[in-house]
Backbone bond lengths (Angstrom), bond angles and torsions (degrees), N, CA, C in turn:
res aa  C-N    CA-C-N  psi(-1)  N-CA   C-N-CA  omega(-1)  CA-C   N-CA-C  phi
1 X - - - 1.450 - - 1.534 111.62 -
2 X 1.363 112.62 -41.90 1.524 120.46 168.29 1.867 113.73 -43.21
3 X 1.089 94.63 -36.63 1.805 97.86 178.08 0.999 106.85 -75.43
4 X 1.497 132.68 -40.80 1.336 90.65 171.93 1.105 131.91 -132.71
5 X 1.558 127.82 41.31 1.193 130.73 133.98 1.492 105.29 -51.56
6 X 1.583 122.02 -37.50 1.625 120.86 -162.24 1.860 97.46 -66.17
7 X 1.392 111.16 -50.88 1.361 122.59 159.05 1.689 127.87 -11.41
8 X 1.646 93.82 -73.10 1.086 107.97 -166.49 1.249 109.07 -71.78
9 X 1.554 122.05 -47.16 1.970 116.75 163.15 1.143 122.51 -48.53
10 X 1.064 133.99 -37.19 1.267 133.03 127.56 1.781 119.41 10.40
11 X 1.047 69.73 -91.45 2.091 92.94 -163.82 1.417 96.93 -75.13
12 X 1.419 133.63 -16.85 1.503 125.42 152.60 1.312 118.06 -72.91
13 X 1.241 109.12 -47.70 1.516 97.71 177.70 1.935 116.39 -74.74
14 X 1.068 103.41 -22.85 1.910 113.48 156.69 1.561 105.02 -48.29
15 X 1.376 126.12 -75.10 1.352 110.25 173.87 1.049 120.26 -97.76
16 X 1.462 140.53 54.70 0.681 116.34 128.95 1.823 123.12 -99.70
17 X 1.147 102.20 -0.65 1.955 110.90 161.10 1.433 94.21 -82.69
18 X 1.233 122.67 -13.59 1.901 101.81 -164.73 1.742 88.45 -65.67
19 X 1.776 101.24 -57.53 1.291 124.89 -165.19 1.807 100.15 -52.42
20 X 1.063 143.14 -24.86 1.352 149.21 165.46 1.239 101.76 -57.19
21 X 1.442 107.72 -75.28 1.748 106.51 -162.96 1.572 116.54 -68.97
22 X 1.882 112.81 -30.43 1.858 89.73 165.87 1.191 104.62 -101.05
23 X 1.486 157.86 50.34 1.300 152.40 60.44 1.747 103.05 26.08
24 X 1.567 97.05 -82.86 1.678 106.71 -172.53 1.463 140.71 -46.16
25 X 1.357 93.52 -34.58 1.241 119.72 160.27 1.872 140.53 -109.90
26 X 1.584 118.66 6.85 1.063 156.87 158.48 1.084 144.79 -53.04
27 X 1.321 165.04 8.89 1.138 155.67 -99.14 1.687 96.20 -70.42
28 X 1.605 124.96 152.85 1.285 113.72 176.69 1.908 105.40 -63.22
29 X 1.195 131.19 -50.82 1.362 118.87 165.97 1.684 119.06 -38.58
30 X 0.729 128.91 -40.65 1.324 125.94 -173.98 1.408 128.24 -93.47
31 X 1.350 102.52 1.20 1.723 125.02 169.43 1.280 86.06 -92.23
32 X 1.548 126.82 -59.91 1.409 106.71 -165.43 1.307 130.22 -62.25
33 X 1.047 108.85 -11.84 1.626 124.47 170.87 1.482 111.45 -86.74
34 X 1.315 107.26 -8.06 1.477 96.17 178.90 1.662 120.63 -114.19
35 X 1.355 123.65 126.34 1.336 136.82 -164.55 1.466 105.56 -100.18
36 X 1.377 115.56 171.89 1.460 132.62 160.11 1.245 118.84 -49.80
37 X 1.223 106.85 -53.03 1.609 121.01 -176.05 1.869 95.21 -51.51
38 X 1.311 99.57 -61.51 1.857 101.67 -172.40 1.775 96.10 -31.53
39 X 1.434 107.69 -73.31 1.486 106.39 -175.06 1.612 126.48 -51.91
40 X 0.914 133.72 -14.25 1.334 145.54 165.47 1.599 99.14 -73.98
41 X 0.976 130.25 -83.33 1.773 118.67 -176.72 1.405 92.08 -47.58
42 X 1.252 137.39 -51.42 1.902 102.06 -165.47 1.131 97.86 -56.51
43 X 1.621 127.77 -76.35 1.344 118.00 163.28 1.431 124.48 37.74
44 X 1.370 97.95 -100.28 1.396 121.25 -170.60 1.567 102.12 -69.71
45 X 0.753 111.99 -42.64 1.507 112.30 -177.03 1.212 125.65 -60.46
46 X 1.366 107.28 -41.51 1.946 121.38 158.46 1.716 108.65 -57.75
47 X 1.544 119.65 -47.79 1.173 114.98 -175.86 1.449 114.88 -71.26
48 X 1.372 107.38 -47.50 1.984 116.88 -178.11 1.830 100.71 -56.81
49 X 1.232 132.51 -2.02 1.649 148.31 -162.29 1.642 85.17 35.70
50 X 1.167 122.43 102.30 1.460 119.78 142.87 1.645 109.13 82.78
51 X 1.621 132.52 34.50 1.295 120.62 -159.68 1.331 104.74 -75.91
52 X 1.714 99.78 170.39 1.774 99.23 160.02 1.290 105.76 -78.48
53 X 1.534 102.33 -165.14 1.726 113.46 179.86 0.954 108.72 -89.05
54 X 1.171 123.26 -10.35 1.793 120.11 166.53 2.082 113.22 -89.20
55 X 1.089 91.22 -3.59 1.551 91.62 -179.84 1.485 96.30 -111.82
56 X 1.194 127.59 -38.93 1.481 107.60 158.18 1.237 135.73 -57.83
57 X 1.850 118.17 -30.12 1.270 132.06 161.39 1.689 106.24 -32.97
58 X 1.507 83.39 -79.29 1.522 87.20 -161.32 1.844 125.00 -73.31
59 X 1.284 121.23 8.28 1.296 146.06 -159.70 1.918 85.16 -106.08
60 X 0.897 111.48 -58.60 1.822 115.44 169.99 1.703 129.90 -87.17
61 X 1.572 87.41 9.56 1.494 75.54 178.42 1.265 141.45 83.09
62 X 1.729 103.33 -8.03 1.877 102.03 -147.59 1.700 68.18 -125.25
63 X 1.493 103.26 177.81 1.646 131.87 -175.62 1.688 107.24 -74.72
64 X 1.284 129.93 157.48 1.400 119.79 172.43 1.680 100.10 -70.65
65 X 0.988 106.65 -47.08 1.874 98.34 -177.54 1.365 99.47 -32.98
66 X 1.297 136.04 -90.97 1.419 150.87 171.29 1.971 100.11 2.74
67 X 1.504 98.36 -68.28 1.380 111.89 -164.79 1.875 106.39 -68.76
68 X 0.982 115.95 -48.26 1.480 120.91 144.09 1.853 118.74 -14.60
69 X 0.977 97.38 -85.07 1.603 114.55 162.10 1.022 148.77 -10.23
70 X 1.513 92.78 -78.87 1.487 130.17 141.82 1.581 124.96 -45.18
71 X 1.522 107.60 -55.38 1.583 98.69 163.64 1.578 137.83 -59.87
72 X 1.195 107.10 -24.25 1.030 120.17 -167.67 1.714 109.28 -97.15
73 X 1.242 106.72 -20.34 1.711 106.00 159.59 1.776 105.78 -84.19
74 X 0.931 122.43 -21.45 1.797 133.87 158.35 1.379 98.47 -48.05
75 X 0.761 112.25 -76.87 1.406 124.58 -138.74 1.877 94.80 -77.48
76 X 1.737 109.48 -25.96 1.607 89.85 -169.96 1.743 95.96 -89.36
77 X 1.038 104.15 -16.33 2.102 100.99 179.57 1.528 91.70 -83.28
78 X 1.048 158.72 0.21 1.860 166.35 161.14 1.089 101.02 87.97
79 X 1.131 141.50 37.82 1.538 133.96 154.96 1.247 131.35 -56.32
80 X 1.292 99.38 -49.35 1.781 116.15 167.20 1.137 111.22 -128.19
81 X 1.774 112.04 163.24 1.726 121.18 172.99 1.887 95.82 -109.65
82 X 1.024 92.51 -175.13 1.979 99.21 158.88 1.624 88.46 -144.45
83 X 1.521 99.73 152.86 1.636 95.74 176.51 2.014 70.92 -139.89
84 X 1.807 96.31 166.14 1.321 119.69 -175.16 2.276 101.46 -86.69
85 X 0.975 86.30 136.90 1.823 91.54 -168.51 1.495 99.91 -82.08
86 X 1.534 91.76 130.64 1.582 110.51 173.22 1.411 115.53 -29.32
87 X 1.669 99.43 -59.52 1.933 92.18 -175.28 0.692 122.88 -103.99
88 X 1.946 139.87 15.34 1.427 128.67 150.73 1.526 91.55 -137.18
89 X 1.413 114.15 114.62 1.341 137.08 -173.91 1.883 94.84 -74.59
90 X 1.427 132.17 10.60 0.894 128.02 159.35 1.405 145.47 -94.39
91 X 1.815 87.79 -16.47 1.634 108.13 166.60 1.335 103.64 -110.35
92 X 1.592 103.78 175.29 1.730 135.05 -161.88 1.394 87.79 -117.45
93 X 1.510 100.92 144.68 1.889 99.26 147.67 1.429 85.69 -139.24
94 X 1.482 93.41 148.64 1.271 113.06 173.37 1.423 118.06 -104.95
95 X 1.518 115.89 155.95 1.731 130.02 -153.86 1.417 116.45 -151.69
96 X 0.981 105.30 115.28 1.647 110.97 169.97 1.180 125.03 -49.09
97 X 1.527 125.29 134.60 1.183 142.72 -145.53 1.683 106.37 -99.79
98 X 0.954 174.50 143.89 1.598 173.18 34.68 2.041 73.17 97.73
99 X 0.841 137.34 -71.92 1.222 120.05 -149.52 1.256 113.93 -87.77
100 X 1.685 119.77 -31.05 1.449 118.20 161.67 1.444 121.39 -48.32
101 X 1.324 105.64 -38.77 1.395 108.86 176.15 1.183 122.69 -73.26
102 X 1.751 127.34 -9.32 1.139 123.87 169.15 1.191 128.16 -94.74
103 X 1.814 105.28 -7.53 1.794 107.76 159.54 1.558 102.38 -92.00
104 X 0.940 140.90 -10.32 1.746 117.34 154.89 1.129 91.83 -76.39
105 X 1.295 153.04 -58.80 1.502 113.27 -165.51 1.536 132.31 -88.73
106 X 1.489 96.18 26.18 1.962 117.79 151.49 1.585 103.71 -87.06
107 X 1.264 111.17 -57.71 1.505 105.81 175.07 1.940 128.07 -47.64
108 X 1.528 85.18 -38.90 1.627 84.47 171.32 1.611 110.13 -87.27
109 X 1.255 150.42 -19.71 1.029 150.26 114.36 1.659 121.87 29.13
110 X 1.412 88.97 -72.10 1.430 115.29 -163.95 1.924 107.06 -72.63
111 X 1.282 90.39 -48.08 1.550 109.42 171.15 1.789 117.69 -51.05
112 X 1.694 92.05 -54.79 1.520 92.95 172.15 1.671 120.92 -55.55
113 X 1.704 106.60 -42.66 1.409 125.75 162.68 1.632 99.17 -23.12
114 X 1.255 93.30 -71.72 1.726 105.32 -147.17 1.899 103.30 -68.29
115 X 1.375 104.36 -42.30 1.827 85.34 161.36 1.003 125.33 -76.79
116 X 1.174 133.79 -7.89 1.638 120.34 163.89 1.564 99.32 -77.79
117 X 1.181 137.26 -56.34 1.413 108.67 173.16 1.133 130.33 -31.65
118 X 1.718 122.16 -52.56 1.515 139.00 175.34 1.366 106.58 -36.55
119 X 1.940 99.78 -51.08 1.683 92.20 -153.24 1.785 99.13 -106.06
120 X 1.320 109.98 35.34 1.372 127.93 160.48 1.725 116.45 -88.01
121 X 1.692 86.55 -50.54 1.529 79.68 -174.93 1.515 117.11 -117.54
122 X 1.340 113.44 41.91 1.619 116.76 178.18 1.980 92.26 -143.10
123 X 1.532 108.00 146.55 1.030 103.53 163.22 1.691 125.68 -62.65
124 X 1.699 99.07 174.61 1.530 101.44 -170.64 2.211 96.80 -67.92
125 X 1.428 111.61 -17.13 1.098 91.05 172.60 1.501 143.13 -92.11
126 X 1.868 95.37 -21.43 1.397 107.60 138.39 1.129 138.24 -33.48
127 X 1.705 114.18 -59.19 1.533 114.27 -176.42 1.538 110.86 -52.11
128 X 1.680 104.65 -38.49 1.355 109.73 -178.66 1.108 135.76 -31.17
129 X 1.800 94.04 -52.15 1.586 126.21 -174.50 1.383 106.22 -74.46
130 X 1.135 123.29 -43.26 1.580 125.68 -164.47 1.489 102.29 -67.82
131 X 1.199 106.41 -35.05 1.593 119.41 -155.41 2.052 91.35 -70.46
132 X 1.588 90.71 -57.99 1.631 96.65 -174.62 1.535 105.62 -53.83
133 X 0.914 129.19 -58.92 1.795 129.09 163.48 1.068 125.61 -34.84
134 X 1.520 130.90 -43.85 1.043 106.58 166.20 1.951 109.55 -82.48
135 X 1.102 115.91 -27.38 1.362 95.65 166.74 1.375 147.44 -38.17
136 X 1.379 101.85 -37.00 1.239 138.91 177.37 1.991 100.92 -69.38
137 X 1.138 99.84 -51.89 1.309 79.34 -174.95 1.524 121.15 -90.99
138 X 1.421 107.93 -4.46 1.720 105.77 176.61 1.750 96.29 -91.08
139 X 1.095 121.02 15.06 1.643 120.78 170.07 1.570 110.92 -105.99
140 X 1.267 109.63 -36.79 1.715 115.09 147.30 1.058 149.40 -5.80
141 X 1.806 74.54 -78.01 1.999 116.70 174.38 1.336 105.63 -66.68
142 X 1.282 124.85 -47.83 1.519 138.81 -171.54 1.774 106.62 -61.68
143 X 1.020 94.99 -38.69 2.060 106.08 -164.73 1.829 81.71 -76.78
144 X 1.688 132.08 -40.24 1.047 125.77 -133.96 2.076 90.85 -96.06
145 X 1.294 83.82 -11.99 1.850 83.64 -172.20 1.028 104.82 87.38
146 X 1.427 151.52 -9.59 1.495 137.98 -158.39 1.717 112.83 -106.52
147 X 1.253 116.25 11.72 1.174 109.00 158.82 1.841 130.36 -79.31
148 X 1.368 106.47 3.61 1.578 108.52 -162.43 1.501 79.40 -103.00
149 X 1.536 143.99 -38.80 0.971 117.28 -171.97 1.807 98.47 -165.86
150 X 1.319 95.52 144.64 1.211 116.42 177.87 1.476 127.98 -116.36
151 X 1.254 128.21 115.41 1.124 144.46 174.70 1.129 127.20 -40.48
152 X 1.426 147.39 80.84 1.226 114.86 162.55 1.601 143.62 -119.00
153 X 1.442 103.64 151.50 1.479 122.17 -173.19 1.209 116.27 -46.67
């Protein structure tokens, strides 16, 4: 039970610097319009470098309708563009926008935040350890399949 209350302060005190740093760059209207889900397609979209809507489809799991959707509420707040692909003038790939790219790099921000706290208050051999532990267990998760989606009760 100690884990994860320890967990969960954690991930409050995680956003609540998230909620600090796009604060800064945010307008309060335009945070409110903006969800998890929004950050998950940039996400993926920074990592997939530039997918179509069928590689984002299936990279998330969800239907192209969905991803459709989704882009296109992207794309009207300017997060993302879609441009037509060099070698089949029948698909889109989609691309991060000058400003999409500047809320992932509030999100990574926050992250950097949060290991310099870590490696503020644990020794250099601590960090070591913590670091290998959690490695260990997001290699786990990965072998276990359960990072693409989680169930809940």
């Amino acid at each position: 039970m100690k884990l994860e209350v320890n967990l969960l302060e954690m991930e409050e005190y995680i956003h609540k610097v998230y909620k600090k740093y796009i604060e800064k760059i945010m307008t309060k209207q335009e945070f409110s319009r903006f969800s998890i889900n929004h950050m998950y397609y940039l996400e993926y979209i920074y990592t997939l470098n530039n997918p179509t809507f069928s590689q984002l489809a299936q990279a998330l799991n969800v239907s192209k309708p969905s991803v459709t959707a989704m882009i296109k509420r992207l794309t009207d707040q300017g997060y993302v563009k879609k441009m037509k692909s060099e070698h089949d003038k029948r698909e889109f790939h989609i691309y991060l926008t000058d400003r999409g790219k500047e809320i992932l790099n509030a999100e990574l921000e926050v992250y950097k935040h949060f290991t310099e706290k870590i490696s503020k208050h644990l020794s250099e051999e601590e960090v070591e350890l913590f670091s290998k532990l959690v490695s260990k267990i997001i290699v786990s998760i990965k072998k276990e399949n359960t990072m693409e989606v989680i169930e809940c009760n």
